[in-house]
N, C-alpha and C positions, 0 to 999 in steps of 0.2 A: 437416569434419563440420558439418554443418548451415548452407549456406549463407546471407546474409542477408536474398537474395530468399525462402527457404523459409522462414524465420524467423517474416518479417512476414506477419497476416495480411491479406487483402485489407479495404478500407472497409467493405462492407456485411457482410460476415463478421463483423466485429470489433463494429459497433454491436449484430450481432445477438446476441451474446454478451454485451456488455455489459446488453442490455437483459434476458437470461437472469439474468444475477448479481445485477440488480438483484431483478428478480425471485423468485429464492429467496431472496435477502436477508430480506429483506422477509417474506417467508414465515416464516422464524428469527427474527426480532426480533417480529412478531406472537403467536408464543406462549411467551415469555419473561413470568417472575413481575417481580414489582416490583425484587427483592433484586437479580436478573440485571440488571436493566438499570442497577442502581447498582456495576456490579462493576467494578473497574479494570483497564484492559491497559497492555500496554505502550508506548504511545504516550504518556509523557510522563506527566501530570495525569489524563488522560480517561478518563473510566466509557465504559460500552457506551453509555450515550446519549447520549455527547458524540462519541465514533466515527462512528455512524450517522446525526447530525445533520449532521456535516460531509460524508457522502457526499451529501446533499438538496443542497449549496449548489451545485456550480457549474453544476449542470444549472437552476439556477432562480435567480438572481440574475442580475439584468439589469447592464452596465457600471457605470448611475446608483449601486444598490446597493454592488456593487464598492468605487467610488470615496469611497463615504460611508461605509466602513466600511474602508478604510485610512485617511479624515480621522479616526476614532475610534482608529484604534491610531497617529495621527501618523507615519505612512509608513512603519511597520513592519511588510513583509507577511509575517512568520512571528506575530506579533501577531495580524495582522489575522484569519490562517487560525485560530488558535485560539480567540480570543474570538468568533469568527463564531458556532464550532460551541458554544461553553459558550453562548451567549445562546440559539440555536436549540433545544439542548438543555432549555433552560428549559420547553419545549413539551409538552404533555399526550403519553404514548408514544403513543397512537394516531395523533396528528398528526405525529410521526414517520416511524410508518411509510406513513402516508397518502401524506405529502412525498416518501419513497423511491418510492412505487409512482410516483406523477404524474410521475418522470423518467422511466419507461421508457417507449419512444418518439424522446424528447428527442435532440436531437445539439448542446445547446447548451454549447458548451465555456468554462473561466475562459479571462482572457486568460492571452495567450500560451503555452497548453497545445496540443497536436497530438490527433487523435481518438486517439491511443495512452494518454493519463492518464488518460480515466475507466476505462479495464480496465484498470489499473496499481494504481489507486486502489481499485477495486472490490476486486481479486485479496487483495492486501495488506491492505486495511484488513477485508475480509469474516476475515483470517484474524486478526487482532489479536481481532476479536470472539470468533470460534469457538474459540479456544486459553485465552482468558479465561476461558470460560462452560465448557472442556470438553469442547466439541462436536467431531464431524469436519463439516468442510466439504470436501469435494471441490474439486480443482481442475483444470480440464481442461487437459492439458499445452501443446496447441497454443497456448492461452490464458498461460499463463504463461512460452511460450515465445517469443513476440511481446513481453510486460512484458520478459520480462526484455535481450531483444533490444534495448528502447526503455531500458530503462536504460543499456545497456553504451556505448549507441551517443548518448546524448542531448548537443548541443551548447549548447540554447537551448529551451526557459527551461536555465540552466546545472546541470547534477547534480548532485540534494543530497548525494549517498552519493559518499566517493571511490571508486575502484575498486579491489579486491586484486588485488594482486601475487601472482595467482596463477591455474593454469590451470582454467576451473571448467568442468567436464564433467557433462552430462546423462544419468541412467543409464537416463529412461523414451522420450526423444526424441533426437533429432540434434538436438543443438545443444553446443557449446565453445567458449567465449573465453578469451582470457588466456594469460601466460605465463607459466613455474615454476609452482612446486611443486601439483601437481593434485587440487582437489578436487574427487571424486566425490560422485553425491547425485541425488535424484529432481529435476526442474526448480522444483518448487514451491519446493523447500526451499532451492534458489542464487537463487531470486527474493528469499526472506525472507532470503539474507545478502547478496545485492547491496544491499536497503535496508536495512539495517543492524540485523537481527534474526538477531545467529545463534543466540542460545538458542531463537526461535523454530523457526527450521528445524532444528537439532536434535530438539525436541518433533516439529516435524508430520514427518520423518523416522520419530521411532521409533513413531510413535501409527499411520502408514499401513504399519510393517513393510518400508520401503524402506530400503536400504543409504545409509550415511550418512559421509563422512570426513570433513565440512566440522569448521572450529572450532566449538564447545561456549561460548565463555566472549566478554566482549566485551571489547576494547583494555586495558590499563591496569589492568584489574581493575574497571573500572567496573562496576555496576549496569547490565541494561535496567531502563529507566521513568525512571531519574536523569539525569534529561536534563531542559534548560531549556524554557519553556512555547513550545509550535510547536514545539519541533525534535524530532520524533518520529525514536527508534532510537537507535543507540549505530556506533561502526565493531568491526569482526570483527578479534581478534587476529591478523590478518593484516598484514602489514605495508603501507601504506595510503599513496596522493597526499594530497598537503594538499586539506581541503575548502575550497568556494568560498560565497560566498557565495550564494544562491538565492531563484529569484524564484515557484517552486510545491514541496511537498514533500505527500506520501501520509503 
């Protein structure tokens, strides 16, 4: 089921989507009250406009940037990735979204990312916001079935989410990875447990009335959001490869 040439979608397909997400993004963060865009998700620390700043950055920061802002976190680039976005954050909301709208177009990628992380990024972090605030955001399957493709399959930069040990089957598309015990579920919602949001995909399961088996709960009994600054998600009580170290995370 769903082979991996069908998986992925083509370059220009994929920027064109990307620049869609961007664009209703943007559109949703545009009519947000003050209170909304100080409301916390689940990525760790970060309000909605500490989310939405970090989606401005890699499409707009040049190398130079880059590099003088990992000499700020001292070569710490899960540092680096957070404090980028709290500083950026600091910015008037309008400049915000202004900053979101001015990528679309853009194909300028962080290093060592593949044109597959800014939809991976968009997909996932548009949902962190929209689940926060309440909202439905739609997620177009094709689209999150390419992220999730790029998750399963990702070698370099190395993948922040281990993998579960388990078979995860799509109930809106063709698409299945994995082996043992199988969980069923709409694509969106195996995208937010591939990175490491299962209470999320849980929520966006029952809130779109899609059929749902994935785990409910995250490893160990942790908390989502109790997670150290950068390391956005938690792993899914599923029994899990050790994680690696990494050099980009959504």
């Amino acid at each position: 089921m769903g082979a991996v040439s069908d998986a992925v979608l083509d370059t220009d397909e994929l920027w064109r989507i990307v620049d869609q997400e961007r664009g209703s993004l943007a559109d949703l963060l545009e009519g947000l009250g003050p209170e909304e865009w100080e409301t916390r998700t689940r990525c760790g620390d970060w309000r909605v406009r500490d989310v939405a700043a970090h989606l401005t950055i890699a499409a707009r920061f040049s190398y130079g940037q880059v590099v003088r802002e990992m000499v700020r976190a001292r070569g710490d680039w899960n540092r680096m990735i957070h404090d980028s976005a709290v500083r950026e954050a600091s910015l008037p909301v309008s400049e915000i979204v202004a900053n979101l709208r001015s990528t679309i177009g853009s194909r300028r990628l962080a290093p060592t990312t593949s044109p597959h992380e800014p939809l991976l990024d968009l997909l996932v972090h548009g949902q962190d916001i929209a689940l926060a605030l309440h909202r439905d955001r739609p997620v177009p399957p094709r689209a999150a079935r390419d992220a999730a493709e790029r998750v399963w399959t990702m070698r370099f930069p190395p993948r922040p989410w281990p993998l579960p040990k388990a078979r995860l089957v799509a109930t809106d598309v063709a698409w299945a990875r994995g082996e043992g015990q199988e969980v069923h579920g709409p694509i969106a919602a195996l995208l937010l447990l591939l990175t490491g949001r299962p209470q999320a995909a849980a929520e966006w399961a029952e809130r779109t009335g899609e059929p749902w088996t994935g785990v409910t709960a995250p490893r160990d009994g942790a908390r989502q959001g109790r997670v150290p600054k950068g390391h956005i998600g938690v792993r899914a009580r599923l029994l899990v490869r050790p994680a690696r170290r990494v050099l980009w995370r959504p």
